[in-house]
MDAnalysis code that builds the backbone (N, CA, C; Angstrom):
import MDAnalysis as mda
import numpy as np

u = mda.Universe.empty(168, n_residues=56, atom_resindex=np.repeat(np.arange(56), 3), trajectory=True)
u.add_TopologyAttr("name", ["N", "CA", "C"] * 56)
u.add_TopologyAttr("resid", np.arange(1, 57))
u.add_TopologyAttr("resname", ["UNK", "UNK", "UNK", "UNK", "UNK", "UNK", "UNK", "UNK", "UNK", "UNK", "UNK", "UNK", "UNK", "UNK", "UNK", "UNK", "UNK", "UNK", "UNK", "UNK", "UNK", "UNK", "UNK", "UNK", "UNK", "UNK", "UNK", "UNK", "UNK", "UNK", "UNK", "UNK", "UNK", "UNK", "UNK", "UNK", "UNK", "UNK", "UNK", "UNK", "UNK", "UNK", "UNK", "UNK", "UNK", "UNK", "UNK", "UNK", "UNK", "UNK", "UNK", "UNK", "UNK", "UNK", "UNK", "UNK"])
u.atoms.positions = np.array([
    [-34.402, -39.664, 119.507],
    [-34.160, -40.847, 118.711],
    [-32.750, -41.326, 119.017],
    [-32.717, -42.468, 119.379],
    [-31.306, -42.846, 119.612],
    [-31.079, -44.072, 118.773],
    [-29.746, -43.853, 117.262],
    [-29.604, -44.878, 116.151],
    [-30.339, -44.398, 115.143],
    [-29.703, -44.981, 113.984],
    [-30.251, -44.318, 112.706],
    [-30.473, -45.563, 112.178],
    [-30.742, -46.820, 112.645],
    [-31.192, -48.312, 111.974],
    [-32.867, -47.737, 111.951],
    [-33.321, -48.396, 110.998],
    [-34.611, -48.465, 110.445],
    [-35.825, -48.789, 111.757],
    [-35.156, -50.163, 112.353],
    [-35.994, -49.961, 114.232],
    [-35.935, -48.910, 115.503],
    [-34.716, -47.968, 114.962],
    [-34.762, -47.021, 115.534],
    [-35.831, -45.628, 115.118],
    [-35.639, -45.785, 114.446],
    [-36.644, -44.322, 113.282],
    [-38.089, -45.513, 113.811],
    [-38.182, -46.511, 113.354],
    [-39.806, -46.804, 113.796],
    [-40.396, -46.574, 114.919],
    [-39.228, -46.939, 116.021],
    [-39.808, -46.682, 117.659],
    [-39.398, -45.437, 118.029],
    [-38.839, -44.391, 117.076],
    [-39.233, -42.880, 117.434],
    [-40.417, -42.745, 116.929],
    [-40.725, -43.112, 116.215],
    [-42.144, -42.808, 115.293],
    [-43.235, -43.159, 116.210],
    [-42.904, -44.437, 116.768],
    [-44.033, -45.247, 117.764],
    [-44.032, -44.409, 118.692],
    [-43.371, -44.194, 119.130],
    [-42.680, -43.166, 120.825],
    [-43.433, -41.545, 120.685],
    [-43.998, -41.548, 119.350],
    [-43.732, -40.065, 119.249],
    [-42.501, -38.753, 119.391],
    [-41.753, -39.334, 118.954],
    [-40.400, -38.765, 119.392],
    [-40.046, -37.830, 117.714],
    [-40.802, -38.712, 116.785],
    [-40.747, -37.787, 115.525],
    [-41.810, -38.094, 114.972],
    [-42.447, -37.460, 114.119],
    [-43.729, -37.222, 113.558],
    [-43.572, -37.864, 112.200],
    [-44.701, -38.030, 111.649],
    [-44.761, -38.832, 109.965],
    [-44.452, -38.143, 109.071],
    [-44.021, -36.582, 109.033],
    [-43.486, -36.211, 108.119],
    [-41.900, -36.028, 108.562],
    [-41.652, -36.572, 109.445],
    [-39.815, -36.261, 110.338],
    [-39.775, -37.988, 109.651],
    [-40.316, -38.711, 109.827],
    [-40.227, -40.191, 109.439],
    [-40.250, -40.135, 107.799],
    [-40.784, -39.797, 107.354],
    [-40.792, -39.963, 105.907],
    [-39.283, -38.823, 105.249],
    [-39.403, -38.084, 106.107],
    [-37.562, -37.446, 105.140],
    [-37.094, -37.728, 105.750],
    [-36.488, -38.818, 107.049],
    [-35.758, -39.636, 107.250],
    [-35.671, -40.793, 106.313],
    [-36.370, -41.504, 106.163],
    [-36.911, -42.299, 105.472],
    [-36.148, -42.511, 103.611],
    [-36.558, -41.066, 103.208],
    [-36.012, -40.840, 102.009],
    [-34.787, -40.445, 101.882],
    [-34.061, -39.998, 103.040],
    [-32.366, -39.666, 102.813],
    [-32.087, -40.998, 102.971],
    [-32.415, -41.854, 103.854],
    [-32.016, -43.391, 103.721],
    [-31.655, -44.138, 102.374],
    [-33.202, -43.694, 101.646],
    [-32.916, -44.068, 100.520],
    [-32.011, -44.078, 99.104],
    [-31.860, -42.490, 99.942],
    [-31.125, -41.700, 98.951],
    [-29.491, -42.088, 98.992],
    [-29.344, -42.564, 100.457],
    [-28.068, -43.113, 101.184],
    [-27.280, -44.490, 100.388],
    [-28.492, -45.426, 100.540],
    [-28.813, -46.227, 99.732],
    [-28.396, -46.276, 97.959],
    [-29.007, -45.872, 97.703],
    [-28.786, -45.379, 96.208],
    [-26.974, -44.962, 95.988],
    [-27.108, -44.022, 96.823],
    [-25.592, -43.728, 95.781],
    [-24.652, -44.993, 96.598],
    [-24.555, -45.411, 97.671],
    [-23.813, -46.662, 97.955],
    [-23.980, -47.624, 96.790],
    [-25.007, -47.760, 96.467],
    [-25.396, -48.830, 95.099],
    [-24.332, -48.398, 94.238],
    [-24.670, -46.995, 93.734],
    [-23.972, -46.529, 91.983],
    [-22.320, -46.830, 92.728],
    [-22.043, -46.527, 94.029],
    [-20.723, -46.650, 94.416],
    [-19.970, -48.014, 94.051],
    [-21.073, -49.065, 94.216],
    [-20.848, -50.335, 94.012],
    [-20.883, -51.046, 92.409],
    [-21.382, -50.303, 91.548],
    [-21.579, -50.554, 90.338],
    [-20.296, -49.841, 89.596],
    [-19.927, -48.590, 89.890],
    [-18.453, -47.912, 89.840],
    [-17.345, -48.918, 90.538],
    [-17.318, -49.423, 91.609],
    [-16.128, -50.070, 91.561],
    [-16.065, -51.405, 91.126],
    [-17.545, -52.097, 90.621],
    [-17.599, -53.398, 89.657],
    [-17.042, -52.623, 88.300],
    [-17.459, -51.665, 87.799],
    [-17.018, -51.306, 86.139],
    [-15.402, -51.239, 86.041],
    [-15.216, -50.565, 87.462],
    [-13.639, -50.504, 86.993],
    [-13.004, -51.751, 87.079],
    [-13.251, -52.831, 87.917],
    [-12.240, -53.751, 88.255],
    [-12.697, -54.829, 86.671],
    [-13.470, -54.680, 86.400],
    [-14.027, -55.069, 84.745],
    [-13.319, -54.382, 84.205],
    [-13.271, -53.389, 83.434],
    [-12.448, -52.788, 83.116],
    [-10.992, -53.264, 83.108],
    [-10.515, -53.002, 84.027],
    [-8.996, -53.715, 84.169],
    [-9.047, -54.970, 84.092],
    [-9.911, -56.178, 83.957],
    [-9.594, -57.464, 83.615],
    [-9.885, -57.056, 81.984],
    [-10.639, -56.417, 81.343],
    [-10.397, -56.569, 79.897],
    [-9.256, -55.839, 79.568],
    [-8.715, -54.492, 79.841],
    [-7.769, -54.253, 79.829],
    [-6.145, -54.949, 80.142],
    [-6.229, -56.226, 80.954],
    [-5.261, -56.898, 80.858],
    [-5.377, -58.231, 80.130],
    [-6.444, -58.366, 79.048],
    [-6.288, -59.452, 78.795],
    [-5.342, -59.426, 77.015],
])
């Protein structure tokens, strides 16, 4: 597999290069990747909120 973009994991998959259960827990650490980048992004919206009520 060469790249960890989502067209890469498909055309290993297509290629046979990884199997449907190598694709699917790829698949779900993505998600999982995903996810905490989110809460990462919701943590640094609370704080900078935070400090605008705090300076008002």
């Amino acid at each position: 597999m060469h790249g960890s973009e989502p067209a890469d994991i498909r055309d290993a998959f297509e290629s046979g290069e990884i199997s449907a259960d190598e694709m699917k827990q790829i698949s779900s650490g993505l998600e999982k990747l995903a996810s905490i980048e989110s809460i990462q992004e919701l943590r640094d919206r609370l704080t900078e909120l935070e400090a605008l009520i705090a300076n008002k």
